[in-house]
Steps between C-alpha positions, in 0.01 A plus 500: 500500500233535792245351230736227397543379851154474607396338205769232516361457908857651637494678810802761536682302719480209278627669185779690679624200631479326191684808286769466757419861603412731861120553553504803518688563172200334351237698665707798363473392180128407523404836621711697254706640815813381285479481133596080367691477201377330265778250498414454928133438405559256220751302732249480785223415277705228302689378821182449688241512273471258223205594253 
């Protein structure tokens, strides 16, 4: 997701706020410290996103 972001010019705060989730939950699941479902990732990705 880490990859995503920074190509898409997100910083963490901006894409957390935009998912509608904590900070920290995303640096969590940016540094593998919690494993993202795949349904989590594909919501934050398509909620914040668009390709």
């Amino acid at each position: 997701m880490k990859e995503l972001r920074v190509q898409k010019g997100y910083t963490q705060q901006q894409l957390a706020t935009n998912a509608e989730i904590a900070l920290s939950t995303l640096r969590k699941i940016e540094t593998a410290t919690v494993v993202e479902s795949g349904y989590m990732a594909a919501a934050i990705t398509a909620h914040t996103m668009p390709v």
